[in-house]
N, C-alpha and C positions, 0 to 999 in steps of 0.2 A: 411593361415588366420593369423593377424595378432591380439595384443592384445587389439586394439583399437577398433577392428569390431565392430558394434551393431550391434546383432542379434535379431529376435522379438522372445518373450517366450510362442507367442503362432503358428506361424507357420512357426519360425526357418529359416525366409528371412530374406538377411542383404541387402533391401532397404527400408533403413530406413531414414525418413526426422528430421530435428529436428528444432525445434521451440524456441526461446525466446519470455518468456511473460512478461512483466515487467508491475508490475499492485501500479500504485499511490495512494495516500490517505492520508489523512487530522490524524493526531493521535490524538487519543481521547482523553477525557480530564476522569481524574480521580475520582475515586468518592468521595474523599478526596474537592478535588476543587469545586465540585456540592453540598456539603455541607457547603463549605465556602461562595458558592455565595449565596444558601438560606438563611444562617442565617444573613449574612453582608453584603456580595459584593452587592446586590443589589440595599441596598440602599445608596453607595459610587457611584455607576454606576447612578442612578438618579440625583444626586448632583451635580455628576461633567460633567451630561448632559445638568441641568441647567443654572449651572453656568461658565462653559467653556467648550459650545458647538462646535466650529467651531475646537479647538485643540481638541478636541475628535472627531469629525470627521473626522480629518486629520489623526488621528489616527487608527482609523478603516479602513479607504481606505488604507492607506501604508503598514500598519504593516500585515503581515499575517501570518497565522500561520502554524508551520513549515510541510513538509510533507514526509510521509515515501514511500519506494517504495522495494518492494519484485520480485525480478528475479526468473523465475522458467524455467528448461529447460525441454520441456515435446520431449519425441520423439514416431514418429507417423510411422507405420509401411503400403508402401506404396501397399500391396500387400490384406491385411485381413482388416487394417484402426486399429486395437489396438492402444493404447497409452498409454503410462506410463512415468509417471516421472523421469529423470535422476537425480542423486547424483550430488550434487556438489564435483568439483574435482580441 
């Protein structure tokens, strides 16, 4: 056996499957910024909805906002069905 084997911890078979999961998403916005847009931003965002409508819409369709993504390697034991998360290595 060598020192790469994955063994399952709970019925000690080394067939084992492994999976990547890679799970996308929008990053939040901070509360910091939820504060600035109640007390002002909002009513800068009406104004310049107003009065320069079509550049703020072009804006809103292009610009998007940035996204994060989290890899996680889960290994799944093909004999019982256990799964446990693997360390990144």
């Amino acid at each position: 056996m060598t020192s790469g084997t994955l063994i399952c911890p709970k019925c000690k078979s080394t067939d084992i499957a492994v999976q990547v999961i890679a799970d996308t998403h929008t990053k939040k916005r901070s509360a910091l910024w939820w504060v600035y847009f109640l007390l002002i931003g909002w009513v800068i965002e009406v104004l310049m909805w107003v009065f320069v409508t079509l550049p703020m819409l072009l804006i809103r369709i292009f610009h998007r906002r940035p996204l994060e993504t989290t890899i996680q390697k889960l290994a799944v034991c093909q004999h019982c069905g256990h799964q446990w998360k693997l360390k990144r290595t």
